[in-house]
ROTI-435352 format. One record per residue: residue number from 0; residue in one letter; x, y, z of N, C-alpha, C in turn. Coordinates in steps of 0.1 Angstrom, whole numbers, plus 5000, padded with zeros to 4 digits. Each point is the difference from the previous one (the first is absolute). Example, Ala and Ser with C-alpha at 12.3 -4.5 7.8 and 13.67 -1.06 7.14 Angstrom:
residues 2
<pt pos="0" code="A" n_east="5132" n_north="4943" n_up="5078" ca_east="4991" ca_north="5012" ca_up="5000" c_east="5009" c_north="5012" c_up="5000"/>
<pt pos="1" code="S" n_east="4996" n_north="5011" n_up="4993" ca_east="5009" ca_north="5011" ca_up="5000" c_east="4992" c_north="5011" c_up="5008"/>
end
This chain:
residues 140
<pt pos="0" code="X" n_east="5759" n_north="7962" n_up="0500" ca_east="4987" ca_north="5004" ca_up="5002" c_east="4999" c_north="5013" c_up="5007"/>
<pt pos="1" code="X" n_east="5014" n_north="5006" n_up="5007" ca_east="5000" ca_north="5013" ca_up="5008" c_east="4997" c_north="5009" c_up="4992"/>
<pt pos="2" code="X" n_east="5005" n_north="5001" n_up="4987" ca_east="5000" ca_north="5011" ca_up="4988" c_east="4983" c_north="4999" c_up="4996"/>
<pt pos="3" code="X" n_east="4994" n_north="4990" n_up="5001" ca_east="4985" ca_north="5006" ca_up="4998" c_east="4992" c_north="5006" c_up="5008"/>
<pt pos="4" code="X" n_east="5003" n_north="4997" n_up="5011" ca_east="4996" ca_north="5009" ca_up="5011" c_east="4984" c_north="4994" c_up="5005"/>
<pt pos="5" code="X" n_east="4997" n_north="4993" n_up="4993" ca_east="4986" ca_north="4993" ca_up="5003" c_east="4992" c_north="5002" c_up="5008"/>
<pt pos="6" code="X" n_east="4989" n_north="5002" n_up="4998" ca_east="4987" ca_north="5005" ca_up="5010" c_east="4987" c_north="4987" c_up="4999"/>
<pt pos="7" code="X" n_east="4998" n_north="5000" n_up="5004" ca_east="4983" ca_north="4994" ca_up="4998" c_east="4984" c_north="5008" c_up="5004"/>
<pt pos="8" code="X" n_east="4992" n_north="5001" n_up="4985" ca_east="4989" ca_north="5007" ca_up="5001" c_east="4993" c_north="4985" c_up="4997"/>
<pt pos="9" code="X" n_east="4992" n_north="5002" n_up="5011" ca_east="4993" ca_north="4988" ca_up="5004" c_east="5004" c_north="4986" c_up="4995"/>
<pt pos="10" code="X" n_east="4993" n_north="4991" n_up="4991" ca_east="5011" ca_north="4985" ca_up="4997" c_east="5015" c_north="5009" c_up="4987"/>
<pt pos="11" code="X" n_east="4998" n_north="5009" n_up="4993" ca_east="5003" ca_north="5001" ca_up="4992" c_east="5018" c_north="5007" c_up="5005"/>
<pt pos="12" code="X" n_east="5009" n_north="4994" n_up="4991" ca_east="5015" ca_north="5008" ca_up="5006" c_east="5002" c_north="5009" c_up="4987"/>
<pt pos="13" code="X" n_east="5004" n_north="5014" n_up="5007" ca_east="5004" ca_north="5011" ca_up="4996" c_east="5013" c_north="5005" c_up="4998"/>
<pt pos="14" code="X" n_east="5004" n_north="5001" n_up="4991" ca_east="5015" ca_north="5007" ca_up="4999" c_east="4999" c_north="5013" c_up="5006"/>
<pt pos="15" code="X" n_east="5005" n_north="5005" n_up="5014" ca_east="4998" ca_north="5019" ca_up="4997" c_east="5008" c_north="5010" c_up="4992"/>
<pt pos="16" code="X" n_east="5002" n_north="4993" n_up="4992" ca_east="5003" ca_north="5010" ca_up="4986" c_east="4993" c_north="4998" c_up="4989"/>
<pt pos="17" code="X" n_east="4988" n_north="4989" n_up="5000" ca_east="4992" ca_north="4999" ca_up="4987" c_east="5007" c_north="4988" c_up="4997"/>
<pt pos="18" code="X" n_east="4994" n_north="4992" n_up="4989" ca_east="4999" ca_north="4988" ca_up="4990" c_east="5013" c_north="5003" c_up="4996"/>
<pt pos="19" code="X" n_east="5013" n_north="4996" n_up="5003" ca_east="5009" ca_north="5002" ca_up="4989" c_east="5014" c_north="4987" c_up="4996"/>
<pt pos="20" code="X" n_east="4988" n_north="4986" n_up="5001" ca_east="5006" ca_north="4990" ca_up="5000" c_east="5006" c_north="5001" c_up="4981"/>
<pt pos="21" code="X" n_east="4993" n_north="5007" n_up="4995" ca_east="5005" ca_north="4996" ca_up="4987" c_east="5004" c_north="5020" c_up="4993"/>
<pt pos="22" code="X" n_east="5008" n_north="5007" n_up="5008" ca_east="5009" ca_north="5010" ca_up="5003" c_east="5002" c_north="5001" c_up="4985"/>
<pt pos="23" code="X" n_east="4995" n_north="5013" n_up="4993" ca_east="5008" ca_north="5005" ca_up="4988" c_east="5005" c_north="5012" c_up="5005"/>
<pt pos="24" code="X" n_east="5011" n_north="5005" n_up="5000" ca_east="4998" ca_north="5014" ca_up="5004" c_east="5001" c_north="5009" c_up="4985"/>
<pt pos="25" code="X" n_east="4994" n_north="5013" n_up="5009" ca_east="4993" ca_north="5010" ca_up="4987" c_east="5009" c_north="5016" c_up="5001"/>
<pt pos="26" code="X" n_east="5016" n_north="4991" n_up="4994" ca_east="5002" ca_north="5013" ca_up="5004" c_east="5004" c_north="5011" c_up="4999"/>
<pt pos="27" code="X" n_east="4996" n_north="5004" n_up="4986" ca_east="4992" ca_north="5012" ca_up="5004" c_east="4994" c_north="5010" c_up="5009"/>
<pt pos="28" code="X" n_east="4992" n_north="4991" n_up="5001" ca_east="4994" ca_north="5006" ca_up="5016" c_east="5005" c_north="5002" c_up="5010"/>
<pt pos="29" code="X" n_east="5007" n_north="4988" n_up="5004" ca_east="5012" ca_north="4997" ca_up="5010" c_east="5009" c_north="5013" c_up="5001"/>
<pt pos="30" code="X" n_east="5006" n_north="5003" n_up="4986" ca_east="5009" ca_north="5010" ca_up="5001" c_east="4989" c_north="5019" c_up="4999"/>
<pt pos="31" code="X" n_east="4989" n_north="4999" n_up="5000" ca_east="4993" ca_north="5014" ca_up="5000" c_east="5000" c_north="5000" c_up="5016"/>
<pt pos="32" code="X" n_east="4994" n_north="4989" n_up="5009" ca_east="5001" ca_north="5002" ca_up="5012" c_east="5012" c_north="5003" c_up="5006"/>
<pt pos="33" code="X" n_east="5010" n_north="4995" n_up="4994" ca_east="5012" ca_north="5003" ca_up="5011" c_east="5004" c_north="5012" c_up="4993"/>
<pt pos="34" code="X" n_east="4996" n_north="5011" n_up="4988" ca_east="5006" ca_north="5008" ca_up="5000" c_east="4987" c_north="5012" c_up="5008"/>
<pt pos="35" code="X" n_east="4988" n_north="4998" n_up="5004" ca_east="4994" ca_north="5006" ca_up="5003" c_east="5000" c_north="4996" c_up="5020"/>
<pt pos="36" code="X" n_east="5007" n_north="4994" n_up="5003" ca_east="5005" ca_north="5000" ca_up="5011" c_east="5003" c_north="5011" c_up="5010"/>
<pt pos="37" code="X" n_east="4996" n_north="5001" n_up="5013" ca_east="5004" ca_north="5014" ca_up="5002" c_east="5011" c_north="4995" c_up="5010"/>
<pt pos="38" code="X" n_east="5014" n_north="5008" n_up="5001" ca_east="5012" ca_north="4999" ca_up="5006" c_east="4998" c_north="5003" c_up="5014"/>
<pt pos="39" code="X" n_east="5009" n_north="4995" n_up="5009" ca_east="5001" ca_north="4997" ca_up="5011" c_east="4995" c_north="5014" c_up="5009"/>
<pt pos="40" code="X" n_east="5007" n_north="5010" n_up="4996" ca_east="4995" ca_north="5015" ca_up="5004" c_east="4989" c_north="5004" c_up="4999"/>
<pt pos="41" code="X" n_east="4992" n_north="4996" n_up="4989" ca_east="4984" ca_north="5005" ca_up="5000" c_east="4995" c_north="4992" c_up="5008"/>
<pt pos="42" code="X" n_east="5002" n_north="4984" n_up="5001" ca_east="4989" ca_north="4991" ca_up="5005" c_east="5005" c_north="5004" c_up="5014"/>
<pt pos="43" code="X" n_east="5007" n_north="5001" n_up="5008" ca_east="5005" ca_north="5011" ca_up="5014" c_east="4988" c_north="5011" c_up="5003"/>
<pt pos="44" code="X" n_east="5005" n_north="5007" n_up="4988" ca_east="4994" ca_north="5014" ca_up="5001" c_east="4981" c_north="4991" c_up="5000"/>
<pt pos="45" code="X" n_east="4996" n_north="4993" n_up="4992" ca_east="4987" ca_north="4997" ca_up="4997" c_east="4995" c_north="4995" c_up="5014"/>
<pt pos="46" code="X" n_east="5010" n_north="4991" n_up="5008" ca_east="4997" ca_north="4992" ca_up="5013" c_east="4995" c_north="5011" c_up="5010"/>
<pt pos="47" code="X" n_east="5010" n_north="5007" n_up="5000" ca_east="5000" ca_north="5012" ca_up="5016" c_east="4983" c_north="5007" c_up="4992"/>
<pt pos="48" code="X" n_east="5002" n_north="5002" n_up="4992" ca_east="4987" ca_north="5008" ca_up="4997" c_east="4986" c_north="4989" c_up="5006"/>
<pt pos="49" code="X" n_east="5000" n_north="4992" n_up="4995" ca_east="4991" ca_north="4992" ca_up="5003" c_east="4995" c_north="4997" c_up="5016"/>
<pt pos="50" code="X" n_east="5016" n_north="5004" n_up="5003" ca_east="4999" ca_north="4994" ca_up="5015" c_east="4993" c_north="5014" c_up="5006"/>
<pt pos="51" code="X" n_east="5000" n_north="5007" n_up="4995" ca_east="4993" ca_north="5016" ca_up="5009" c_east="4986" c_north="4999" c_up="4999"/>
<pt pos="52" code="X" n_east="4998" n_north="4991" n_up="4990" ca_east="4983" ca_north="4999" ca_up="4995" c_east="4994" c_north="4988" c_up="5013"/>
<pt pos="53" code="X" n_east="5013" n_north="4995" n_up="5001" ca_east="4990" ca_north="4986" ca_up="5008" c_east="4998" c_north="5002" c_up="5016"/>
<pt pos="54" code="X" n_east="5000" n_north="5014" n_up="5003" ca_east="4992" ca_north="5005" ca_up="5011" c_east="4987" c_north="5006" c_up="5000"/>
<pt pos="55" code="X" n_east="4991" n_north="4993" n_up="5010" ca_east="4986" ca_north="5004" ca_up="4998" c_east="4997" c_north="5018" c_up="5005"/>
<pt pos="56" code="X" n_east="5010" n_north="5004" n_up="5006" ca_east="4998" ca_north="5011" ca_up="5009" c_east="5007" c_north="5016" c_up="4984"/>
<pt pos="57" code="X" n_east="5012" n_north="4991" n_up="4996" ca_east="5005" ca_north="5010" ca_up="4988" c_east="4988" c_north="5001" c_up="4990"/>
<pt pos="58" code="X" n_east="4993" n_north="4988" n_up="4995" ca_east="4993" ca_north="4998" ca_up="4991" c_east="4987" c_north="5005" c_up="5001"/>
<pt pos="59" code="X" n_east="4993" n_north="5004" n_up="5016" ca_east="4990" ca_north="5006" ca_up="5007" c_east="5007" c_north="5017" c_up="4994"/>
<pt pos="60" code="X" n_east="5009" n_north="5007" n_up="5004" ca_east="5009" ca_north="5014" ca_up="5001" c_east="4997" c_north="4999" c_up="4983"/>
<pt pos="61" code="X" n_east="5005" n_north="4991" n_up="4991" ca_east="5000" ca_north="5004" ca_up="4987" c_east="4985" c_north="4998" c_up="4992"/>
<pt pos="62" code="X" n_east="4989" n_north="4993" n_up="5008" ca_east="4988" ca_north="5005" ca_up="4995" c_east="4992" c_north="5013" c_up="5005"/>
<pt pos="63" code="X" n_east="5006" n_north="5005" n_up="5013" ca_east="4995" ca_north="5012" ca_up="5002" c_east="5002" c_north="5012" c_up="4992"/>
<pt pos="64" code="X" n_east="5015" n_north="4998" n_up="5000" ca_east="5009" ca_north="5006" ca_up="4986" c_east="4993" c_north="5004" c_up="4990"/>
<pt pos="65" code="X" n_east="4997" n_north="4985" n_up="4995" ca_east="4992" ca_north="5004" ca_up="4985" c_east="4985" c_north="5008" c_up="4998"/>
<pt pos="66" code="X" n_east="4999" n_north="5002" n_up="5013" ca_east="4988" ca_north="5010" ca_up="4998" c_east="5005" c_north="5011" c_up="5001"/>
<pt pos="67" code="X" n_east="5014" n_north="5005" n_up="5000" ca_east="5000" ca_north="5018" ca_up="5002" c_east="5013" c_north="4998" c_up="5010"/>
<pt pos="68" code="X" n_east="5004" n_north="5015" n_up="5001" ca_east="5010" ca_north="5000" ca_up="5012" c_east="4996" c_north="5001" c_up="5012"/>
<pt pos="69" code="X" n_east="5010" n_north="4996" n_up="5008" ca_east="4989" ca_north="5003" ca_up="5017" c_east="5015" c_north="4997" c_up="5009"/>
<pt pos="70" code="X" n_east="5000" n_north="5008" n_up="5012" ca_east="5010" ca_north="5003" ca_up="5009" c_east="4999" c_north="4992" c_up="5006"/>
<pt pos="71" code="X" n_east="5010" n_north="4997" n_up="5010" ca_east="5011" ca_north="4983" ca_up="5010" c_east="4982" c_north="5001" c_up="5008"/>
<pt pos="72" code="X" n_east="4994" n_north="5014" n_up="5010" ca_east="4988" ca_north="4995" ca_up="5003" c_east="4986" c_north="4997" c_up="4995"/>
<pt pos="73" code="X" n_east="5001" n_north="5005" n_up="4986" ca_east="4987" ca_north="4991" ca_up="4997" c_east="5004" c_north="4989" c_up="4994"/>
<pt pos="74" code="X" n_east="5010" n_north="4994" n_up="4993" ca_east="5003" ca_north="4986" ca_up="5000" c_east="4997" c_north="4993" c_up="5012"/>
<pt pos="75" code="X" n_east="5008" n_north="5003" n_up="5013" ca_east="4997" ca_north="4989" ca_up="5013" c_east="4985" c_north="5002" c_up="5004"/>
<pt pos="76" code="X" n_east="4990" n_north="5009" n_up="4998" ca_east="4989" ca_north="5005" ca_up="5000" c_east="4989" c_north="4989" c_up="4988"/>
<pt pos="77" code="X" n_east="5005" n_north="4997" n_up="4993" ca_east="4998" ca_north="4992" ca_up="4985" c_east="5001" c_north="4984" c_up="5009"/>
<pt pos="78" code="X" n_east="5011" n_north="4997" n_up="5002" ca_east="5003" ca_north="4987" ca_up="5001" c_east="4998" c_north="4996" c_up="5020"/>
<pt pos="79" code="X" n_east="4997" n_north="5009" n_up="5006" ca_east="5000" ca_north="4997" ca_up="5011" c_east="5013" c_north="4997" c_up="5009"/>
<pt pos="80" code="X" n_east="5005" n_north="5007" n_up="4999" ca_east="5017" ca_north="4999" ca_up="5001" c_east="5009" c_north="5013" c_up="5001"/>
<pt pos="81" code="X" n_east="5007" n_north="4998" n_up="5014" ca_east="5010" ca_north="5008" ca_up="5012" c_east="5008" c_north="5008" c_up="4981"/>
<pt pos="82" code="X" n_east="5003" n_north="5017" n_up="5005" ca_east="5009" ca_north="5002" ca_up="4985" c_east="5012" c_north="4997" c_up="5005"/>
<pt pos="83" code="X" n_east="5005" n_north="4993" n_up="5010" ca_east="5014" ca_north="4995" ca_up="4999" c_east="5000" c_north="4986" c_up="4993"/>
<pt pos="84" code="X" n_east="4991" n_north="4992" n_up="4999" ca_east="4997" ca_north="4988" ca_up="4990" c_east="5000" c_north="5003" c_up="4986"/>
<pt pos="85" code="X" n_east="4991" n_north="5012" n_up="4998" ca_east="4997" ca_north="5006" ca_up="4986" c_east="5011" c_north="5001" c_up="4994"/>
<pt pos="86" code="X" n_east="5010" n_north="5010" n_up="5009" ca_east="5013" ca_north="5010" ca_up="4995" c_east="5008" c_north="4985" c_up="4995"/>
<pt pos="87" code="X" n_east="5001" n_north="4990" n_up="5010" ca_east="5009" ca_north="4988" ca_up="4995" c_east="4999" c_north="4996" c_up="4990"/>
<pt pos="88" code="X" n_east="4987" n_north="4999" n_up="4996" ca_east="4993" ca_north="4991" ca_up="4988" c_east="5008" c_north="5011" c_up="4991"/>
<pt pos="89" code="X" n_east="5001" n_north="5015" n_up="4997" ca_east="4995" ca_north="5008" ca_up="4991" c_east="5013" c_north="5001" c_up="4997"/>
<pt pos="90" code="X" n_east="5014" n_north="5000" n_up="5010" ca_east="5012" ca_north="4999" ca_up="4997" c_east="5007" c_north="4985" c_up="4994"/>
<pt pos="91" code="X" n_east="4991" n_north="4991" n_up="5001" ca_east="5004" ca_north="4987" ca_up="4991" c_east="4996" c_north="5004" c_up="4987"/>
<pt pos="92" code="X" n_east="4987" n_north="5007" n_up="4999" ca_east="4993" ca_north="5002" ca_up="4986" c_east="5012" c_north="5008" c_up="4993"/>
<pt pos="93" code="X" n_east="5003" n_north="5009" n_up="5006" ca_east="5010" ca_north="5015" ca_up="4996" c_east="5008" c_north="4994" c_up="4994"/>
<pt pos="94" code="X" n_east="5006" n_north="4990" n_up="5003" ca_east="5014" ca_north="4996" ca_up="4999" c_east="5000" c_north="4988" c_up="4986"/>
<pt pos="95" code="X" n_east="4985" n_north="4996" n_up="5000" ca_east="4996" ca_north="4990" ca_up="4989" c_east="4999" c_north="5015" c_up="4986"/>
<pt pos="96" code="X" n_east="4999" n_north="5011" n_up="5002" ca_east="4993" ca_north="5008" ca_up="4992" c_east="4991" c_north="4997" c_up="4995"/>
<pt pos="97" code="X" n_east="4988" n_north="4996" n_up="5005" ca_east="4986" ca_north="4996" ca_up="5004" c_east="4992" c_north="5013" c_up="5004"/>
<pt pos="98" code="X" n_east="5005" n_north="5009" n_up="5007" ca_east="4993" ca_north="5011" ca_up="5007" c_east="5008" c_north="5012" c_up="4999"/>
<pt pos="99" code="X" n_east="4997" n_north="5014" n_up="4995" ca_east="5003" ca_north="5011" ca_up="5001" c_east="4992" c_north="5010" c_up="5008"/>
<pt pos="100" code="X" n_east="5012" n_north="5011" n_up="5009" ca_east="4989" ca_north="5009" ca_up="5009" c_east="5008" c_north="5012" c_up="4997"/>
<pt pos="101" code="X" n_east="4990" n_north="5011" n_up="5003" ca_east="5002" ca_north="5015" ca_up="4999" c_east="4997" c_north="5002" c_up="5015"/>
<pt pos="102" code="X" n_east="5010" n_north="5009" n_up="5005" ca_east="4992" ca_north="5008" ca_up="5013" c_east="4998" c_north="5016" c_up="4993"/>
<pt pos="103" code="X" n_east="4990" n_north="5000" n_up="5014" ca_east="4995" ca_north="5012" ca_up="5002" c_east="4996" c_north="5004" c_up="5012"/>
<pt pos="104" code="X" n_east="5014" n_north="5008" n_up="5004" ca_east="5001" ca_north="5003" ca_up="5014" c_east="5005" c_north="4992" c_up="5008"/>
<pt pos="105" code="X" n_east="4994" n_north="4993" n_up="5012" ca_east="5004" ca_north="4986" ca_up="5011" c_east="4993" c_north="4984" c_up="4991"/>
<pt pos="106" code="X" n_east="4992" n_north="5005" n_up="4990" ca_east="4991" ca_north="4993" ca_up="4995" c_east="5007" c_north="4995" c_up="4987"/>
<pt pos="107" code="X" n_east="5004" n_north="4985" n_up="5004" ca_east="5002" ca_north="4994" ca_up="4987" c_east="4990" c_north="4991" c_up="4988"/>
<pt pos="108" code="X" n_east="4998" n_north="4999" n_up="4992" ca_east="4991" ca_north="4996" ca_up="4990" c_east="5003" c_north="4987" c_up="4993"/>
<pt pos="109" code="X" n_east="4990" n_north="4988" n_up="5000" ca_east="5012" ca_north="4991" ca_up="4988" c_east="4984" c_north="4997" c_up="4989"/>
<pt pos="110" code="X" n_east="5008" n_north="4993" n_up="4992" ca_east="4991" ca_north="4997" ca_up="4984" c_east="5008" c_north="4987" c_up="4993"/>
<pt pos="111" code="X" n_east="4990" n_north="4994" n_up="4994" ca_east="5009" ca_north="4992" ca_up="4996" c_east="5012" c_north="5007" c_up="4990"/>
<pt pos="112" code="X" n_east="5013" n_north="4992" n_up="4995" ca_east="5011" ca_north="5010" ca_up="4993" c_east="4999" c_north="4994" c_up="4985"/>
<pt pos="113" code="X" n_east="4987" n_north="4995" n_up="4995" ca_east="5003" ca_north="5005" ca_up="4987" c_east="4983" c_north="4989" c_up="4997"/>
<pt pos="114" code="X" n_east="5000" n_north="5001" n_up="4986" ca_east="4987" ca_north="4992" ca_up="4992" c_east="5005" c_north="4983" c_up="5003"/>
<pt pos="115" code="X" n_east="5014" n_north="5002" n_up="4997" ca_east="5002" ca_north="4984" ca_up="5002" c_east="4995" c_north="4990" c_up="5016"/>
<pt pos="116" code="X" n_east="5001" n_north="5009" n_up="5007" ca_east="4994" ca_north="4991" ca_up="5015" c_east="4989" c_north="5000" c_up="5001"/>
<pt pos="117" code="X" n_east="4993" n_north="5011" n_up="4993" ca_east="4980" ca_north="4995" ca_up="5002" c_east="5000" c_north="4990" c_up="4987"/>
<pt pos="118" code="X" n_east="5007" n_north="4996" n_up="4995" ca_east="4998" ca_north="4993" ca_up="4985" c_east="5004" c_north="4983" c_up="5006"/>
<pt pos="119" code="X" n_east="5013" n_north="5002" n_up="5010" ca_east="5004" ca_north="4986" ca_up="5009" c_east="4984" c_north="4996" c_up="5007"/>
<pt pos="120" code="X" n_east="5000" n_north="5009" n_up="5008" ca_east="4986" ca_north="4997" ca_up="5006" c_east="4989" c_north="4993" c_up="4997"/>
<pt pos="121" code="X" n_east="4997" n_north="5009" n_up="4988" ca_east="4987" ca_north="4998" ca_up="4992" c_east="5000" c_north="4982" c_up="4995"/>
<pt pos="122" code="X" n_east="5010" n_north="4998" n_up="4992" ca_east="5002" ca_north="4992" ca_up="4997" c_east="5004" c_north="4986" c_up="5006"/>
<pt pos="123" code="X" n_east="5007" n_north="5000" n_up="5011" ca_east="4998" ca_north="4996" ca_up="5016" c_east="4987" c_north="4993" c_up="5002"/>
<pt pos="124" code="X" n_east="4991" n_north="5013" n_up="5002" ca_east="4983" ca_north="4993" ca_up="5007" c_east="4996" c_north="4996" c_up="4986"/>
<pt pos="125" code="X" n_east="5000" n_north="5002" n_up="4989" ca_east="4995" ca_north="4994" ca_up="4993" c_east="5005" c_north="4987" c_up="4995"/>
<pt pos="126" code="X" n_east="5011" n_north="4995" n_up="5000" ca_east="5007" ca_north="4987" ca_up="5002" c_east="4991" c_north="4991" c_up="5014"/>
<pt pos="127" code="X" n_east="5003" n_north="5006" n_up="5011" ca_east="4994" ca_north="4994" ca_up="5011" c_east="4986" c_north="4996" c_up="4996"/>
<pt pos="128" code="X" n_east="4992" n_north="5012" n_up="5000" ca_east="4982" ca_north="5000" ca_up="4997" c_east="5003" c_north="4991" c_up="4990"/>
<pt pos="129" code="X" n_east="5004" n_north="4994" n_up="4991" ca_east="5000" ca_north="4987" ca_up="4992" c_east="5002" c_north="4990" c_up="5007"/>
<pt pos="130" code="X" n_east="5007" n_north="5000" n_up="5004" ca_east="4997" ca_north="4985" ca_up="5010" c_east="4995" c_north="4997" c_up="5011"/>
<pt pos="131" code="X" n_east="4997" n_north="5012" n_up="5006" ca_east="4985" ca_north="4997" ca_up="5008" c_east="4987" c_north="5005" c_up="4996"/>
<pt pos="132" code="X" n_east="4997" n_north="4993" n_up="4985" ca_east="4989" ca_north="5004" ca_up="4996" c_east="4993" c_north="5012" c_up="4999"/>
<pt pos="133" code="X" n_east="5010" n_north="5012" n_up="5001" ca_east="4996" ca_north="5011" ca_up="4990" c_east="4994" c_north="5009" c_up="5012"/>
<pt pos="134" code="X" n_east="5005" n_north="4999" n_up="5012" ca_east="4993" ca_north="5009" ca_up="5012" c_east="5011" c_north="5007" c_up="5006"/>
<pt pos="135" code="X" n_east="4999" n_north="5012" n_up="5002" ca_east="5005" ca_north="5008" ca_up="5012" c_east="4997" c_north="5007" c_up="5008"/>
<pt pos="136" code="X" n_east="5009" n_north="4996" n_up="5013" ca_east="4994" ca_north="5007" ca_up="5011" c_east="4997" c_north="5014" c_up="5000"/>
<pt pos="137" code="X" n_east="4989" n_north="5005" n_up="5007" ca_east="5000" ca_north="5017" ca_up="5000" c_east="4998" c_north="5004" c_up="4986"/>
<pt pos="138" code="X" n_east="4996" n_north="4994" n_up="4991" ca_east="5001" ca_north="5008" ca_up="4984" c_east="4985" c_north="4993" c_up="4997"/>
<pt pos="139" code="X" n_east="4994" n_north="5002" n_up="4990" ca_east="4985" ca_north="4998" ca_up="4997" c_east="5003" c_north="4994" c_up="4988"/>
end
């Protein structure tokens, strides 16, 4: 019974893998999935990414981002936040290649570093706003 893993939704018992007392495998399919599988290296590479997203303070820096470039002080100016907090956040982003900056002069500048991270974003809140019924904060 360990291998089914069994749950109960209300009187009714659940396999959590679905109905598969009478198991045909299709495989076919079986074998497209494991060839579209992604190798240990990407799903790494996929994790650490993910993990830069699951701060509320980087994710605040990368929506300011997406409105235009703006220097270490109008970011902490933006978010309400010391620029030795900012600069931290902005050197995790650096290092995710999440954020690119130009200086000019003492004055350094960042932006997001390419279409793909306002596209993560975008697609982000719009995932979320689906499951909290289609609202987001600060946006109309």
């Amino acid at each position: 019974m360990d291998a089914e893993l069994l749950s109960r939704a209300g009187s009714q018992v659940i396999s959590a893998e679905g109905d598969c007392s009478s198991f045909q495998p299709h495989a076919e399919l079986i074998e497209a999935a494991r060839a579209a599988a992604l190798g240990p290296e990407s799903l790494a590479e996929l994790g650490e990414l993910f993990k830069v997203f699951s701060d509320a303070t980087r994710l605040r820096i990368l929506g300011a981002l997406a409105q235009g470039e703006l220097c270490v002080c109008d970011i902490g100016a933006v978010l309400g936040a010391s620029q030795s907090a900012v600069s931290h956040q902005l050197s995790v982003l650096r290092a995710a290649r999440l954020v690119a900056f130009r200086r000019e002069g003492k004055t350094v500048y960042y932006r997001l570093a390419d279409d793909h991270v306002a596209l993560i974003l975008k697609v982000g809140l719009d995932h979320a706003s689906e499951r909290s019924g289609g609202t987001r904060e600060g946006r109309s």
